[in-house]
C-alpha positions in Angstrom: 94.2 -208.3 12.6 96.6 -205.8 11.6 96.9 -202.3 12.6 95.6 -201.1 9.1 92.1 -202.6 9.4 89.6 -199.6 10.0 87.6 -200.0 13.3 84.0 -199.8 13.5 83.4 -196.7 15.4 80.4 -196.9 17.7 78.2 -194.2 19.7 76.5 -196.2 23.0 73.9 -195.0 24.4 72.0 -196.0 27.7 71.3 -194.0 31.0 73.2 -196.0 33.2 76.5 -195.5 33.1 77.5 -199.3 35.0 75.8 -200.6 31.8 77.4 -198.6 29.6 80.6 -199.1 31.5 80.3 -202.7 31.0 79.2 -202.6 27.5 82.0 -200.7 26.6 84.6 -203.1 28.2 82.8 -206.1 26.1 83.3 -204.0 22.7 87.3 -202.0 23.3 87.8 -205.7 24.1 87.7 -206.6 20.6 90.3 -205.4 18.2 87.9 -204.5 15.1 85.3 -202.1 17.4 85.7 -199.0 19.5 83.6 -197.1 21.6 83.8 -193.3 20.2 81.0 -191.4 22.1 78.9 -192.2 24.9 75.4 -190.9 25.5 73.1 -191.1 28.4 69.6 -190.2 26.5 68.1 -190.4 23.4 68.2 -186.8 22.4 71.8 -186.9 23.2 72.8 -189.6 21.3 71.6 -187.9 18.6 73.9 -184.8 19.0 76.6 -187.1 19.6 75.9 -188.9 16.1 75.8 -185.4 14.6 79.3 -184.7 16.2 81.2 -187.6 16.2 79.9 -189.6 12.7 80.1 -193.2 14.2 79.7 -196.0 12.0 77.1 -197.6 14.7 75.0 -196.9 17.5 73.8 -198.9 20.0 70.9 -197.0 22.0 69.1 -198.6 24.8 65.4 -198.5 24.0 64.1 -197.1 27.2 65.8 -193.9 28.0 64.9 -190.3 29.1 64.3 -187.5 27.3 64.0 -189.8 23.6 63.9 -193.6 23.6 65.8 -195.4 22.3 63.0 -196.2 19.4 62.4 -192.1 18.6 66.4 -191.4 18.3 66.6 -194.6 16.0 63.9 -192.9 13.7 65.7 -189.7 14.1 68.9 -191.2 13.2 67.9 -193.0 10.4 66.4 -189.9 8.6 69.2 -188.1 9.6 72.2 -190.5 8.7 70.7 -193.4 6.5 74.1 -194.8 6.5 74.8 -195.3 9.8 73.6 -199.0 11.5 71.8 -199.1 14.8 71.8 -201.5 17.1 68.5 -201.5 19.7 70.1 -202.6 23.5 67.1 -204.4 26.0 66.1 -205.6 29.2 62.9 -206.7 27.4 62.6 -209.3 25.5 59.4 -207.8 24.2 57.8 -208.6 20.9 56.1 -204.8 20.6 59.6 -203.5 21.1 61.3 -205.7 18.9 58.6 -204.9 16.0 58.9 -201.1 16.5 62.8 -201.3 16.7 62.6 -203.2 13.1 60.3 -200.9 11.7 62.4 -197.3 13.5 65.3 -198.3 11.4 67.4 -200.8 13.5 68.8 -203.4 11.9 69.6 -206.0 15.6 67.7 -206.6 18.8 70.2 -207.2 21.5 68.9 -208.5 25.3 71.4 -207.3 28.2 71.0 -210.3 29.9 72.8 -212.0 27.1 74.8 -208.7 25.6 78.3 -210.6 26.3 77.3 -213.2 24.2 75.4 -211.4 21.4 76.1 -208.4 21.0 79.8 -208.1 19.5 77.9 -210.8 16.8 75.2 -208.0 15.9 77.7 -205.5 15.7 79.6 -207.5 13.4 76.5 -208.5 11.7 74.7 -204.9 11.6 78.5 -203.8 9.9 78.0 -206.3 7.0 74.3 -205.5 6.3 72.8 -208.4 8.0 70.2 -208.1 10.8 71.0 -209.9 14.1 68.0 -211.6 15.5 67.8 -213.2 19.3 66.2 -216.6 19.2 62.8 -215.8 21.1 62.8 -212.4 18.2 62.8 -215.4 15.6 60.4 -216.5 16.7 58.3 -213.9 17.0 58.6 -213.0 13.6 57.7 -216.8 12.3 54.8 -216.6 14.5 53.7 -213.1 13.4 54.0 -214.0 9.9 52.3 -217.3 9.5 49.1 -215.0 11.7 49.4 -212.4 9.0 49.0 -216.0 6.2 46.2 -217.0 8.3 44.4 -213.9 8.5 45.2 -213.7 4.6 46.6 -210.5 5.0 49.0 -209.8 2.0 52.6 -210.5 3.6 55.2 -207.6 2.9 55.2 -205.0 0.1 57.7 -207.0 -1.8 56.3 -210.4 -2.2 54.8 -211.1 -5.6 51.6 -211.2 -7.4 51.3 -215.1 -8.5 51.3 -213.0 -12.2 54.4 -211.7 -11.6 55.5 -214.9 -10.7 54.7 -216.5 -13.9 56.6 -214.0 -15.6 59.8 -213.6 -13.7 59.8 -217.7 -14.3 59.5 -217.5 -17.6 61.7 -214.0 -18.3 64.5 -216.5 -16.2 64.0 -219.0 -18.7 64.7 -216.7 -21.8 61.8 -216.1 -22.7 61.3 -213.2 -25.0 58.3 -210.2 -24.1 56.2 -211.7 -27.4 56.7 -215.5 -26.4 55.5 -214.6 -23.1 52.2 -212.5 -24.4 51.5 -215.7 -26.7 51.7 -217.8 -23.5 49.7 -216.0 -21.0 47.3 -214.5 -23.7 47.9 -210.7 -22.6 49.5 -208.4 -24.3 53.2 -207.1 -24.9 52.6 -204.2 -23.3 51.4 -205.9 -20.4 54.1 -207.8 -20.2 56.8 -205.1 -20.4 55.0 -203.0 -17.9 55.1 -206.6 -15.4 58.7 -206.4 -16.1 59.6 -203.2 -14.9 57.3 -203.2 -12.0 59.6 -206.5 -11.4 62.7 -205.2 -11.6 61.4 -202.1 -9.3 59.9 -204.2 -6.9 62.8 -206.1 -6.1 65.2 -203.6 -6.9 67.0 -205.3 -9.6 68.1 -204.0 -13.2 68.5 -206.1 -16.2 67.2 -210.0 -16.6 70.2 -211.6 -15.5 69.8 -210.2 -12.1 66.4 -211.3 -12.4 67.1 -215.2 -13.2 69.2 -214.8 -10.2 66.8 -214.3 -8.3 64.7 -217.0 -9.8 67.0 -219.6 -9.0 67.5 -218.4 -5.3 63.6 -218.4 -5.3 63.1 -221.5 -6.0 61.3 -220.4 -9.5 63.7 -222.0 -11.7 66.4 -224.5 -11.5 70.2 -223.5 -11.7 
């Protein structure tokens, strides 16, 4: 790695400082992270964040003053660009929902923070979320209850109409072939187009047969 390769700047947060001393060690250890600020409380971290403009934090959920969980919401209102990382003793479903839903994109156990957590840092940097196996788990599990209970499964997933029309706008399909097809109108059709492209935040119809393909809607 050479010396022009910008470092991922990181705020850690956790009330004990032998934690935070030994996370530390594993992350200066590694030649594209550095530690910039430490806190020892949530509302801390929070001024630190202000102060220092890390690229990450990693806030241990259960700490005075603010968790871990009520900084992350606080942080991600007030810097929506910055990642978060949640840091745990508990491998705790409830916890590992809430941490998902107060903005943080990686769940990392300190039991097994030498091995994980440089990977979620990396992964939280590129815009992936880092997932423990037993949080994997819990999401397949909390998922196929959600199917089972026939609760409709996140805001993004598709009306089996719009289905049918993303497959066939993917296959070229003009807006007046389609009405004919279905046996609704243009208008209707248009409007299932843009409420497409909103929905799943695309623009135009290529991204959209993109998306087909990787759906499994239409072949390549």
């Amino acid at each position: 790695m050479t010396d022009t390769t910008r470092k991922t700047r990181i705020l850690l947060a956790d009330d004990h400082a032998l934690v935070r001393r030994g996370v530390r060690l594993i992350l200066d250890n590694e030649p594209d992270l550095t530690v910039v600020a430490e806190a020892g409380d949530g509302a801390e971290a929070i001024e630190m964040a202000r102060a220092d403009r890390p690229d990450l934090a990693i806030l241990d959920i259960a700490m005075p003053r603010l968790t871990g969980l009520q900084a992350a919401r606080e942080l991600s209102r007030l810097q929506p660009e910055l990642r978060i990382l949640m840091l745990t003793m508990y491998d705790n479903e409830q916890y590992f929902f809430e941490a998902l839903k107060s903005g943080a994109s990686g769940y990392v156990l300190k039991s097994v923070a030498d091995r994980d957590l440089v990977e979620a840092c990396r992964a939280a940097m590129r815009d992936e979320p880092f997932l423990y196996p037993g949080a994997v788990t819990a999401l397949i599990r909390n998922y196929l209850d959600r199917v089972r209970q026939g609760d409709s499964i996140p805001d993004s997933a598709l009306t089996p109409r719009e289905e049918e029309i993303l497959k066939l706008v993917a296959e070229g399909h003009t807006s007046k072939e389609i009405a004919g097809m279905l046996l609704i109108s243009v208008k209707t059709v248009e409007r299932h187009r843009a409420n497409l492209l909103q929905k799943l935040g695309l623009r135009d119809r290529l991204e959209l047969t993109r998306y087909a393909i990787r759906a499994g809607l239409i072949e390549p």
